[in-house]
TIVOSE-81207 format. One record per residue: z, y, x of N, C-alpha, C, O in turn; residue in one letter. Coordinates in steps of 0.2 Angstrom, whole numbers. Layout:
      nw      nv      nu     caw     cav     cau      cw      cv      cu      ow      ov      ou   resn
       Z       Y       X       Z       Y       X       Z       Y       X       Z       Y       X      a
...
END
This chain:
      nw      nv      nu     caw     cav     cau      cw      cv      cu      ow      ov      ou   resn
      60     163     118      60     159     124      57     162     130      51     165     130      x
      60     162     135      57     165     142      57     161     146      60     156     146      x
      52     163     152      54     160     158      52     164     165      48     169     165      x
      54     160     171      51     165     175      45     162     180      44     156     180      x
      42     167     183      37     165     186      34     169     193      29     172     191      x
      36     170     198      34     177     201      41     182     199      40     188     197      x
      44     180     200      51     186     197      48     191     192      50     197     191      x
      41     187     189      42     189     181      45     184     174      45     178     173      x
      48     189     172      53     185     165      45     186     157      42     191     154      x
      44     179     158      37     182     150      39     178     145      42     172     145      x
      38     183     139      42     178     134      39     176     129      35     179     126      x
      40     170     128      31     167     121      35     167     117      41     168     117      x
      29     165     110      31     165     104      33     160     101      31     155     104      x
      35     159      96      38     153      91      32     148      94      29     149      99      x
      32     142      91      28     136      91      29     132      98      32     135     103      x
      28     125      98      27     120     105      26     123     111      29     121     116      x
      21     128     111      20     130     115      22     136     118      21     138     124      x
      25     138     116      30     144     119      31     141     128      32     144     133      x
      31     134     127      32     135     137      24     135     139      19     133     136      x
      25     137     146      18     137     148      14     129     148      18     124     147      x
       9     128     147       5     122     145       4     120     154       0     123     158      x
       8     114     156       7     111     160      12     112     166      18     113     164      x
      11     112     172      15     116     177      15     121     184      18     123     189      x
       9     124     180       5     129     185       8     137     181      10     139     176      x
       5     140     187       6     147     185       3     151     180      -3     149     180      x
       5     155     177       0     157     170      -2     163     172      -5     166     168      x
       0     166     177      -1     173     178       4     179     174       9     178     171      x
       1     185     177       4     190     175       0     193     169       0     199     168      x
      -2     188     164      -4     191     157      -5     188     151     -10     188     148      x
       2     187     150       4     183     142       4     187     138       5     193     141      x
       4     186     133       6     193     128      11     199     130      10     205     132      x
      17     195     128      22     199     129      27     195     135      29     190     136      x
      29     204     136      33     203     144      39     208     145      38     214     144      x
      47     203     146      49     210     147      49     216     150      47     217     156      x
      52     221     148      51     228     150      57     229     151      61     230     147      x
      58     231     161      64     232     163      66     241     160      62     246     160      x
      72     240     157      75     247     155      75     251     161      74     257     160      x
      75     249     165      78     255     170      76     251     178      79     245     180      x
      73     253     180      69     247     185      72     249     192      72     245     196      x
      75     254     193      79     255     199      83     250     197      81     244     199      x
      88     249     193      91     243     191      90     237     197      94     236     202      x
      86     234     195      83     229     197      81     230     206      81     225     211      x
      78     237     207      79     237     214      86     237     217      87     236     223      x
      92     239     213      98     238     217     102     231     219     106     230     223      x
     100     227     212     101     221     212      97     217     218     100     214     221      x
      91     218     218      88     215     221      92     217     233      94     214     238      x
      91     223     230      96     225     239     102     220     237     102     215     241      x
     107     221     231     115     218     236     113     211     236     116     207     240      x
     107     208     232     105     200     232     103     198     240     106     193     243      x
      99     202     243      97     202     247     102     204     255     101     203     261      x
     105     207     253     110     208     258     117     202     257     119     199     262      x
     119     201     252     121     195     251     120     190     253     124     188     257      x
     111     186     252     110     181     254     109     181     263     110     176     266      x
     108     187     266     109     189     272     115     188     277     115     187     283      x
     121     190     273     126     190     273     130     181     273     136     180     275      x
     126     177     271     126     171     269     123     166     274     126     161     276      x
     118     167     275     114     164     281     117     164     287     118     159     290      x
     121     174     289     125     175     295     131     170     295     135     170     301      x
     133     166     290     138     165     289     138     158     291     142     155     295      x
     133     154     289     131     149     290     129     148     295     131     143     298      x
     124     152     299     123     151     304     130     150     310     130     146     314      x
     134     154     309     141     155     312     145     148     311     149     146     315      x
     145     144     307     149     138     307     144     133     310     146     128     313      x
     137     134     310     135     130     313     134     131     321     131     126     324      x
     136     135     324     136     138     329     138     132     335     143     130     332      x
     137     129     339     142     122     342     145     125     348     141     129     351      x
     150     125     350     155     129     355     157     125     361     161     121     362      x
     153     126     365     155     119     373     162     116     373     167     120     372      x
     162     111     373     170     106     373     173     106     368     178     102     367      x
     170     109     363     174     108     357     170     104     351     165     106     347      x
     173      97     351     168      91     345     167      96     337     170     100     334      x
     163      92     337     160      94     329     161      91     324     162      92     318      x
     161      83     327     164      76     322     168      73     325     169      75     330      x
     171      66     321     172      62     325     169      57     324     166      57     318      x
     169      51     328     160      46     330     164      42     326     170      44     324      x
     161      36     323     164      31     317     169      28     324     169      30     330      x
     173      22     320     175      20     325     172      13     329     174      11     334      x
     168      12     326     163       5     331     160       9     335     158       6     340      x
     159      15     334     153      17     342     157      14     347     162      12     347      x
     151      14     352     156      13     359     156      20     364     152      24     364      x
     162      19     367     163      24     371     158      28     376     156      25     381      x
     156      32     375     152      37     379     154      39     384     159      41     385      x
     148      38     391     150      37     399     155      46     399     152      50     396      x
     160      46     403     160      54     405     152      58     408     148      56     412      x
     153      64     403     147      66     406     148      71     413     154      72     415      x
     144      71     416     145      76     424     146      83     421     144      86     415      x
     151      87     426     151      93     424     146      97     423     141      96     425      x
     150     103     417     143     106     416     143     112     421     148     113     423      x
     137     116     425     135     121     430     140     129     424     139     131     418      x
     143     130     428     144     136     426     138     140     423     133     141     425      x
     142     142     419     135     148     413     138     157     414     144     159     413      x
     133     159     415     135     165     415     135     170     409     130     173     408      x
     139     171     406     138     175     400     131     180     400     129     183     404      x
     130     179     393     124     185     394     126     191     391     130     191     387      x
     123     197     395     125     204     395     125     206     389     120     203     388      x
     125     208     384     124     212     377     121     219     377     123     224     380      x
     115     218     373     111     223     374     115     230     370     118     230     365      x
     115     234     374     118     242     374     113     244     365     107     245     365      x
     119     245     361     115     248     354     111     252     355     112     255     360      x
     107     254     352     101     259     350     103     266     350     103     272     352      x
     108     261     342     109     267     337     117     268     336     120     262     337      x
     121     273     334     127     274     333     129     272     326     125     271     322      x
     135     270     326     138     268     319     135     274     313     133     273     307      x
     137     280     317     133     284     310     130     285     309     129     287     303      x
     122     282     313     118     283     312     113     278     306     108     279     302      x
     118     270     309     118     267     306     119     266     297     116     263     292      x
     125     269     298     128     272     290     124     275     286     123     274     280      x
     122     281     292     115     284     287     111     281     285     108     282     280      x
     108     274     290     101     272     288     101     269     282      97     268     277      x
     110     265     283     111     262     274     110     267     268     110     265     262      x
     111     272     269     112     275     265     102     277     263      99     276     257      x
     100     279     268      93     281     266      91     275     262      89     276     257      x
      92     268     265      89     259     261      91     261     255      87     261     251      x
      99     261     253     100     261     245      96     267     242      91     266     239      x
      97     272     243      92     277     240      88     276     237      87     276     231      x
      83     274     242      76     273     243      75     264     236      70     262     232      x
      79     261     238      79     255     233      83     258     226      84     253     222      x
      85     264     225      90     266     218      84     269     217      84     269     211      x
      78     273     220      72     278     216      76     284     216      75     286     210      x
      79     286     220      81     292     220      78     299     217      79     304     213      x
      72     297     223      69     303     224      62     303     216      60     308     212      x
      60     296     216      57     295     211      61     297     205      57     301     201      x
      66     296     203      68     299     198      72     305     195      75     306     190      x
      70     309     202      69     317     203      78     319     201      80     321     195      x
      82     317     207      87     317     205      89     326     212      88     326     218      x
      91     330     208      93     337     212      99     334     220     101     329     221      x
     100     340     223     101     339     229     108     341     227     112     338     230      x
     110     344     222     118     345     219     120     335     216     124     332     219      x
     117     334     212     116     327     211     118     322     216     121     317     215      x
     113     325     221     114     317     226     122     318     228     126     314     229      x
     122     325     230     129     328     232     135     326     229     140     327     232      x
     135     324     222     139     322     219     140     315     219     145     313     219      x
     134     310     220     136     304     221     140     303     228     146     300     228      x
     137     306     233     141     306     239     148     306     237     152     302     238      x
     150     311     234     157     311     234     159     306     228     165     306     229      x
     156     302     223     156     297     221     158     289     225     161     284     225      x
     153     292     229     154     284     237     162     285     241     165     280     242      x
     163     291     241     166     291     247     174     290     242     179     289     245      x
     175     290     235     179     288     232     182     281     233     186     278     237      x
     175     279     229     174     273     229     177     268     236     180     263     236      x
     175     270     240     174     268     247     184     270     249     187     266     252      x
     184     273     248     192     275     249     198     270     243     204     270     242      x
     195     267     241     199     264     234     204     268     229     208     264     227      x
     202     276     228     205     281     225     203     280     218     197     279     217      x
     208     280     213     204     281     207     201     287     205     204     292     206      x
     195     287     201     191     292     201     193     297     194     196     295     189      x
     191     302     196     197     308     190     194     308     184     195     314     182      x
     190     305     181     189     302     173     190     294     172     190     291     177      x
     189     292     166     191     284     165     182     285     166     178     289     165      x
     182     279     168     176     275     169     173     270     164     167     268     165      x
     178     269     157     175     266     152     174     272     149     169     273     144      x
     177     276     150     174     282     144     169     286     146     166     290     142      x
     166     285     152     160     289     153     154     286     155     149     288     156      x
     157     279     154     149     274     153     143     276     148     137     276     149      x
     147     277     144     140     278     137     136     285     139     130     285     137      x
     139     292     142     135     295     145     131     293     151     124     294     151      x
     134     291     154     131     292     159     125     287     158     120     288     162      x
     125     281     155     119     278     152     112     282     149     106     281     151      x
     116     285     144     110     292     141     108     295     149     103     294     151      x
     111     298     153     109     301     155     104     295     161      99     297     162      x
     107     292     163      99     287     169      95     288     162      94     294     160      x
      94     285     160      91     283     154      84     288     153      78     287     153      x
      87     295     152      85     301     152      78     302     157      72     303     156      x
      84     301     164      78     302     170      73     297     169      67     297     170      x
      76     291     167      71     286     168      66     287     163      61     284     163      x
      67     290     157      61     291     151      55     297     156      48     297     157      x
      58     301     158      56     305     162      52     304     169      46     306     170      x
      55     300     172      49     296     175      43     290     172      38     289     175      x
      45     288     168      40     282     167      34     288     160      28     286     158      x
      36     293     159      32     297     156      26     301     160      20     302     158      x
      29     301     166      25     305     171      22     299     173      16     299     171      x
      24     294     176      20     288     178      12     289     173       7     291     174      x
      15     285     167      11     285     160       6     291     162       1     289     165      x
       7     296     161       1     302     160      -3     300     165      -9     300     164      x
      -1     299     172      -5     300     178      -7     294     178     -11     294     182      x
      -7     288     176     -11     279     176     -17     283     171     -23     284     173      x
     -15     286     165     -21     287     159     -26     291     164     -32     289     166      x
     -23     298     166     -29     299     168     -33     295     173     -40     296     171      x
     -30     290     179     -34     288     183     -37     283     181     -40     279     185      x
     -38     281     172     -38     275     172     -46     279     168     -51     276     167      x
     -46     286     165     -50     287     164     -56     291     168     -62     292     167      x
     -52     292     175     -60     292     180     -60     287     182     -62     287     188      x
     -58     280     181     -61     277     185     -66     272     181     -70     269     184      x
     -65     272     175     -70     271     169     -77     274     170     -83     272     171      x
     -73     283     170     -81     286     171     -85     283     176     -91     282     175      x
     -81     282     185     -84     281     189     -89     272     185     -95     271     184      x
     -84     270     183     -89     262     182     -95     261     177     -98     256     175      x
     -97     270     176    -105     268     171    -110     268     174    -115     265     172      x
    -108     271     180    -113     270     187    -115     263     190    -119     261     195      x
    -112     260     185    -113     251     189    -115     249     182    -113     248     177      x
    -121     249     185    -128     243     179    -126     237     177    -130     234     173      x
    -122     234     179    -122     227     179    -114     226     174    -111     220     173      x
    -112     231     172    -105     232     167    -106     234     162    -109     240     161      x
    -104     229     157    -104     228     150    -100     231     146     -94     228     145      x
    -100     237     143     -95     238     137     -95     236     131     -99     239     127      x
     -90     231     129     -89     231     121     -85     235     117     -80     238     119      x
     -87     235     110     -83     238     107     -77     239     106     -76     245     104      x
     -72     234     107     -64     235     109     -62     238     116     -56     239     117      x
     -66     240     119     -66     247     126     -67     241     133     -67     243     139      x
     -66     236     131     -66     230     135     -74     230     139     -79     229     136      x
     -72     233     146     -79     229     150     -77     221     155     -72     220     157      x
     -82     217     157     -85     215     159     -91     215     164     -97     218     162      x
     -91     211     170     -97     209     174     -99     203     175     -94     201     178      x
    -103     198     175    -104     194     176    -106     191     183    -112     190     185      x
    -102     190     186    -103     189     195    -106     184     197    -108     184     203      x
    -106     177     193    -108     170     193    -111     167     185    -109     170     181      x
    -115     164     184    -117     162     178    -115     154     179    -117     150     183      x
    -111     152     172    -109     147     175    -114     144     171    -118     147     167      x
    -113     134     171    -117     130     169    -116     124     165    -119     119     164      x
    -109     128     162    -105     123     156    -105     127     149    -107     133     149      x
    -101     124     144    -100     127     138     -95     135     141     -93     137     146      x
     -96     137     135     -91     144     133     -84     142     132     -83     137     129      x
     -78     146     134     -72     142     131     -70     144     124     -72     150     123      x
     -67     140     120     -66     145     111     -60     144     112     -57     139     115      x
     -57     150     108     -49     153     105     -46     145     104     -50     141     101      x
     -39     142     105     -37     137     104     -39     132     109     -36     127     108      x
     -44     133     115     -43     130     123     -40     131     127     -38     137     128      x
     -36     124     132     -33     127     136     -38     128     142     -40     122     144      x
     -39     134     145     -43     134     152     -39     134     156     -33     137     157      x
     -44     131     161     -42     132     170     -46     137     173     -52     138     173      x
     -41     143     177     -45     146     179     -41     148     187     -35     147     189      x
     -46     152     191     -44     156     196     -44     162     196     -49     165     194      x
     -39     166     198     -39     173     196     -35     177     202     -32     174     207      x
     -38     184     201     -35     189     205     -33     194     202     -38     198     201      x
     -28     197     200     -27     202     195     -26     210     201     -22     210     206      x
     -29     214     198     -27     221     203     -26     227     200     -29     227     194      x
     -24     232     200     -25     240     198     -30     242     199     -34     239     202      x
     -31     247     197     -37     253     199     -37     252     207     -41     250     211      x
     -30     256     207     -31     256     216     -32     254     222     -33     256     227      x
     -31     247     217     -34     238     224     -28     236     223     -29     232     219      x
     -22     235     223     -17     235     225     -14     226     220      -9     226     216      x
     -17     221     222     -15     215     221      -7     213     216      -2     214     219      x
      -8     212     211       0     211     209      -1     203     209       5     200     210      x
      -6     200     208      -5     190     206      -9     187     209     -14     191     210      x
     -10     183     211     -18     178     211     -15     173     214     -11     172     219      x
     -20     168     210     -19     161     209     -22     159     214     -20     154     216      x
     -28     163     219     -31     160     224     -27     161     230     -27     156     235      x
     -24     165     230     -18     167     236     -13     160     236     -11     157     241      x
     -12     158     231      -8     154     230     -11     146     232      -8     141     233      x
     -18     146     231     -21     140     232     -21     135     225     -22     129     225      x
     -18     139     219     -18     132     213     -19     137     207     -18     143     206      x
     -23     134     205     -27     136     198     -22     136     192     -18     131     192      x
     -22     140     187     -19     139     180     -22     138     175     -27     140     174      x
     -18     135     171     -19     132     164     -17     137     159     -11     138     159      x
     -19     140     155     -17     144     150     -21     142     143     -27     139     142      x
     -16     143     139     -19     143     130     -24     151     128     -22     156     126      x
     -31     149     128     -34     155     126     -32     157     118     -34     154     113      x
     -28     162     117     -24     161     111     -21     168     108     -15     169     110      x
     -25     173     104     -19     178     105     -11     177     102      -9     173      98      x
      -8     182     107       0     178     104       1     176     113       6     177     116      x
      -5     173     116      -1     170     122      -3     173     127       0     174     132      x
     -10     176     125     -13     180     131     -13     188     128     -11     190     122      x
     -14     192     134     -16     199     133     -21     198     131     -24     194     134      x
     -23     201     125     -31     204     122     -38     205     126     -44     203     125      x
     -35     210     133     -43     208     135     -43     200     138     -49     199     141      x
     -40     197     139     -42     192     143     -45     185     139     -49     180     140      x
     -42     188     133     -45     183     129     -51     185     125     -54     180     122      x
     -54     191     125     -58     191     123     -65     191     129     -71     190     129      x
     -60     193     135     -65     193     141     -68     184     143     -74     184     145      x
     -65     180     142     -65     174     144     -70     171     141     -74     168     144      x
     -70     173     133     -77     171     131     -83     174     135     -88     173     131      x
     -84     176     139     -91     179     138     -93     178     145     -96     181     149      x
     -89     170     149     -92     166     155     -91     158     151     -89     156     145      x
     -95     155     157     -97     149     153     -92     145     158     -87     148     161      x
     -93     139     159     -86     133     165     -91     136     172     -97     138     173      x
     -87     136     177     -93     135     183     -94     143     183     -98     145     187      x
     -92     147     180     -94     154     179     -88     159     183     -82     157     185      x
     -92     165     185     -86     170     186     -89     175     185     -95     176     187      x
     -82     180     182     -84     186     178     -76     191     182     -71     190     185      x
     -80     196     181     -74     202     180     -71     206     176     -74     211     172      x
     -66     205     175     -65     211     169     -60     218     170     -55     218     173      x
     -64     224     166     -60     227     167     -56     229     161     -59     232     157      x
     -49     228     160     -44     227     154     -43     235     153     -43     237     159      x
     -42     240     147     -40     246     147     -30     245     145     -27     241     142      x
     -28     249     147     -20     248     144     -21     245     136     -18     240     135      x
     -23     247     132     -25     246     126     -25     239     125     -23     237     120      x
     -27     235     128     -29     228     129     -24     223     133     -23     217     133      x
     -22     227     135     -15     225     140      -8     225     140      -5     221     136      x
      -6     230     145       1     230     142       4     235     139      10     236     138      x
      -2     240     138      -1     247     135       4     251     139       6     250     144      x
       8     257     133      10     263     135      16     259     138      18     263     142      x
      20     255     138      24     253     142      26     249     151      29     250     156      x
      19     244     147      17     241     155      24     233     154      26     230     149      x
      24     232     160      30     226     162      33     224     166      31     228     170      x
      36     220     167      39     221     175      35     223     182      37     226     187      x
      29     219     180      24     219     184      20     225     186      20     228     192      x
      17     226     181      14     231     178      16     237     176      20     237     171      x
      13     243     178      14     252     178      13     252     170      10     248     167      x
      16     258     168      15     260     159       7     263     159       6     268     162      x
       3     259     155      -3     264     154      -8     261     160     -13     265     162      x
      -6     255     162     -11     252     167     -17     251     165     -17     247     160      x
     -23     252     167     -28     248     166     -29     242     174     -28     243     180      x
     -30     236     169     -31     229     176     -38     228     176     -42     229     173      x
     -38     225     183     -44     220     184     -44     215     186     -39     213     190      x
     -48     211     183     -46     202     186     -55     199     186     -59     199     182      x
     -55     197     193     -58     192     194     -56     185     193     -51     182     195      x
     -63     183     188     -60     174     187     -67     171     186     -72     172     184      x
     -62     164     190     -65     158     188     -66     153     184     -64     147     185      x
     -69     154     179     -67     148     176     -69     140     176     -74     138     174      x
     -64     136     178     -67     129     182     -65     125     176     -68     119     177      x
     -63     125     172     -62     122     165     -61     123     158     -57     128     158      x
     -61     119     151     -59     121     148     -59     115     141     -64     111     138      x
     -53     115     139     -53     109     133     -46     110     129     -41     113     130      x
     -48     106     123     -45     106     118     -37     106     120     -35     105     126      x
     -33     108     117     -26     109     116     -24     104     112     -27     101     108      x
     -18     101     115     -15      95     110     -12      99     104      -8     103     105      x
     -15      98     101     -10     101      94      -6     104      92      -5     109      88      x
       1      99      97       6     102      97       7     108      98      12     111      96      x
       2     111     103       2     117     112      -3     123     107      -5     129     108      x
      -5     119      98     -11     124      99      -7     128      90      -7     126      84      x
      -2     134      94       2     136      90      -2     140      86      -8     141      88      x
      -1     144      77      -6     149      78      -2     156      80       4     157      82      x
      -7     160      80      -6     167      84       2     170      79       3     168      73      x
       5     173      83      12     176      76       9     182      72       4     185      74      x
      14     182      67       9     188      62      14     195      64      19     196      66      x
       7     199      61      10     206      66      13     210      57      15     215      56      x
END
């Protein structure tokens, strides 16, 4: 069962609680999450969605558009008649502002936008290559049929994005591990962080002045999830509304559940997640392959689970 949240799709496991507990946001760190095949994909989808809905708006806008002298309804019939209005003052057309840019230039721009949303360059595609989709487009664009069947070279040509795209998300992978391991080394320099043995650190930024939460609580917390780099992918405070999550392996990523215990209610902690703990050598929609996270959190509450919500973890 899935759902989405953030135009992420997370997907829970067997038991009641497979949906989120409550109706707040659970964040970007449930166990398991899917993993776009091919994530240009999804930037291309996301362009014609958005030019679509653009295209839609224009459209709407245009019927609603109201045209002098010409009515929009007609009035029921008990109204009463409306005085003639005085004429209206001549209006003078307004000038139309003289284009920028030239139709070609234009064309190219679209053309840079799709690119740039397909990951071209990201996915290290040769200059013979892009040359080839060109004339790919200009087929298409002509309504010529193209000089092979097009069901017969789907399954190639699958393998091959496919290919690139292993190839990119491998290079990603190596370069996240490395940064994720200076940036560890930078963090022994900081006295106040805690490493446990599951590679899991911790700082405790706030000491709170309630119980501890145990495995099988739902907590309320506040959070801010980021990269090494700074680079914000969620937070609950941005949003203004706290979430409800089941501390629970199966529903959470591993560090967060083990990090959680080690603040009290009223408490706030940092933690730093290693991919190992996270979403490993894959990553998720969200999240780069091989990311290490950080999350600052609040924790402003925490209590029992109704029974129903308190699934046990799935067996591996």
């Amino acid at each position: 069962m899935s759902f989405t949240c953030n135009g992420i799709d997370f997907c829970r496991t067997a038991g009641n609680f497979s949906r989120f507990y409550g109706t707040k946001s659970p964040g970007p760190f449930p166990n398991r999450a899917h993993l776009l095949e091919m994530k240009f994909t999804s930037k291309v989808s996301a362009a014609l969605v958005s030019l679509g809905l653009f295209a839609a708006a224009s459209a709407e806008d245009a019927v609603k558009f109201n045209v002098p002298g010409v009515a929009t309804g007609t009035p029921p019939a008990t109204a009463p008649a409306a005085a003639p209005a005085a004429p209206a003052a001549a209006v003078t057309p307004a000038v139309a502002a003289k284009p920028k840019f030239t139709e070609a230039q234009l064309a190219e721009a679209y053309g840079v936008y799709t690119g740039m949303r397909m990951g071209l360059a990201q996915l290290g595609f040769s200059k013979a290559e892009v040359e080839a989709m060109g004339r790919g487009l200009v087929v298409a664009a002509s309504g010529a049929q193209p000089a092979f069947d097009m069901k017969e070279v789907g399954p190639e040509l699958e393998a091959y994005l496919g290919k690139k795209n292993e190839v990119f998300m491998t290079k990603m992978r190596m370069e996240n591990l490395q940064q994720s391991a200076a940036f560890f080394t930078k963090l022994k320099e900081n006295k106040n962080v805690v490493e446990l043995p599951s590679g899991l650190r911790y700082e405790v930024l706030k000491a709170g002045t309630g119980a501890a939460p145990k495995v099988g609580q739902v907590v309320t917390i506040h959070y801010t999830g980021s990269l090494v780099t700074g680079q914000v992918f969620d937070s609950s405070v941005e949003r203004g509304q706290p979430a409800d999550m089941l501390l629970q392996p199966g529903q959470l990523i591993a560090g967060m559940v083990e990090g959680l215990q080690k603040t009290t209610v009223g408490g706030k902690i940092k933690l730093y997640i290693p991919p190992s703990l996270a979403y490993g050598d894959e990553g998720s929609q969200a999240i780069p392959p091989a990311a290490t996270l950080i999350f600052e959190v609040e924790l402003l509450g925490a209590k029992d689970a109704p029974k129903e919500a308190a699934a046990p973890a799935p067996s591996k």
